[in-house]
C-alpha positions in Angstrom: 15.4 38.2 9.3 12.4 36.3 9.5 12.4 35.5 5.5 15.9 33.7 6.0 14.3 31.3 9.0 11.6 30.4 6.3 13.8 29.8 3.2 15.9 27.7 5.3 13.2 25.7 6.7 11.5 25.2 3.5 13.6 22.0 2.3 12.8 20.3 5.9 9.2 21.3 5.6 8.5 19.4 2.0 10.6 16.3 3.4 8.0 16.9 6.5 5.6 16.8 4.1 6.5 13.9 2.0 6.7 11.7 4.6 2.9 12.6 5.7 2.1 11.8 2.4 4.0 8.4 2.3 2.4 7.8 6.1 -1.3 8.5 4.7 -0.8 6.3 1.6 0.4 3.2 3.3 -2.7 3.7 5.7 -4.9 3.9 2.6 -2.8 0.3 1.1 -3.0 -1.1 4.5 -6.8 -0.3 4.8 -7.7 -1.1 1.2 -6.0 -4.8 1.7 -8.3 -5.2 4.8 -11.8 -3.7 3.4 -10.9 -6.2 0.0 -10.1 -9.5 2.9 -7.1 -10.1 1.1 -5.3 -10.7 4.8 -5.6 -14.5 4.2 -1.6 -14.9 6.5 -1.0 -10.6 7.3 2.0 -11.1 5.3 0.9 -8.5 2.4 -0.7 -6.2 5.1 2.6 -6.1 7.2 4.6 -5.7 3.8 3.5 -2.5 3.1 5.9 0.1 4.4 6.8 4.0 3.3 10.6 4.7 3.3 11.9 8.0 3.8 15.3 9.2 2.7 16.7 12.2 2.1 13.6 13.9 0.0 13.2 10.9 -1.7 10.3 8.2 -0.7 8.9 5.2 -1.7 6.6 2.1 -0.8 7.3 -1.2 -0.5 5.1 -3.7 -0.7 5.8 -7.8 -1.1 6.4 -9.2 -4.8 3.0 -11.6 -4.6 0.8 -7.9 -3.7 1.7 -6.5 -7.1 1.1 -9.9 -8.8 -2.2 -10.2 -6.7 -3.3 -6.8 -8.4 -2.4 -7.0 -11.9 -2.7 -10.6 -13.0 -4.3 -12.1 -15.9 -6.8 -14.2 -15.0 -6.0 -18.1 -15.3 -6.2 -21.6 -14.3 -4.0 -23.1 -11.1 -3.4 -26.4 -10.1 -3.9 -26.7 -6.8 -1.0 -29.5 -6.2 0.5 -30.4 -2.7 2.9 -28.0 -1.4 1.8 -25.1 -2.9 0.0 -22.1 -0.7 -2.8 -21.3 -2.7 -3.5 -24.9 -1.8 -3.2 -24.3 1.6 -5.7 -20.9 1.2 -8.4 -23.4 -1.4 -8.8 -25.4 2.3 -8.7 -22.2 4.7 -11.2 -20.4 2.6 -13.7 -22.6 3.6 -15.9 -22.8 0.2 -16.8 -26.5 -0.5 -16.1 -26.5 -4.2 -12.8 -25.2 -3.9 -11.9 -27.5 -0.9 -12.8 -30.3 -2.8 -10.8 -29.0 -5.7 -7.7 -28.8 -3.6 -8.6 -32.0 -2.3 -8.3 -33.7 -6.1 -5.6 -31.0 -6.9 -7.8 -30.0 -9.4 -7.4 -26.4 -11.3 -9.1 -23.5 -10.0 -9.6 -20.2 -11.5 -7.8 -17.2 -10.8 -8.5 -13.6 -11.0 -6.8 -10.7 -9.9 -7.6 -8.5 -7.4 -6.6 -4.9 -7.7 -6.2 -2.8 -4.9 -3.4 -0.8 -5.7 -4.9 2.0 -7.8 -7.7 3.3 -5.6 -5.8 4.2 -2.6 -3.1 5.9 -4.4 -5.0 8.0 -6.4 -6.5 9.2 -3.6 -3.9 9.7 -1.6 -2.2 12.0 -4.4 -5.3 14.0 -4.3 -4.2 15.0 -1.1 -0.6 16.0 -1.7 -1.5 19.2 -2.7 -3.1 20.0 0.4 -0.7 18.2 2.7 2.4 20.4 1.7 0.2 23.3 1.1 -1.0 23.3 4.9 3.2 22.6 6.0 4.3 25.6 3.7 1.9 27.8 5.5 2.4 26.3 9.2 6.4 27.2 8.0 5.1 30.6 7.3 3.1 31.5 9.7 5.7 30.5 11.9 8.4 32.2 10.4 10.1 29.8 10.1 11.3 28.9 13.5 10.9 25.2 15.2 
């Protein structure tokens, strides 16, 4: 009797447990983007979100994060209009405000933040649906 309660629960348990996952790893991003100060307008920090559907996740995150973490390094004009023009004067450094000043070039590199928080967050999983399975268990399955 009890063994049915548990292999029916089982599906709704690793969904349970995905989702913790996908909750813990978009609290690592969210951190990692704030340790690294790369909350210049919140818009990357309030990006990041876990979806949860039907045993399938996944994270979003805004277009500009991924190119923030994986670009070449390069020159950028710092013209009118643009917002890394706008950040050259909020940063505060004089150099680069007078750089965006002359819309002079600046140099760019990227600034990865990605990888980290992910990989430790996956070295979790394991224990994260290992604890649910045996809450499911222990529990025989009811809830």
């Amino acid at each position: 009797r009890h063994i049915n309660g548990i292999i029916e629960r089982l599906p709704l348990t690793v969904d349970e447990g995905s989702q913790e996952f996908g909750e813990s790893l978009q609290r690592s991003l969210k951190r990692e983007i704030t340790v690294r100060g790369l909350i210049w307008t919140h818009k990357l920090h309030d990006s990041v979100k876990w979806v949860q559907n039907k045993g399938e996740g996944h994270m979003s995150l805004a277009k500009y994060g991924v190119y923030l973490d994986s670009m070449r390094p390069h020159w950028v004009k710092l013209k009118q209009g643009r917002r890394i023009r706008q950040w050259a004067f909020d940063k505060g450094h004089y150099f680069v405000r007078a750089a965006a000043t002359a819309e002079r070039s600046i140099f760019v590199k990227p600034h990865p933040f990605i990888e980290a928080p992910v990989r430790r967050t996956i070295s979790r999983f394991g224990k994260i649906l290992q604890r649910r399975v045996s809450q499911t268990v222990t529990s025989r399955g009811a809830r």
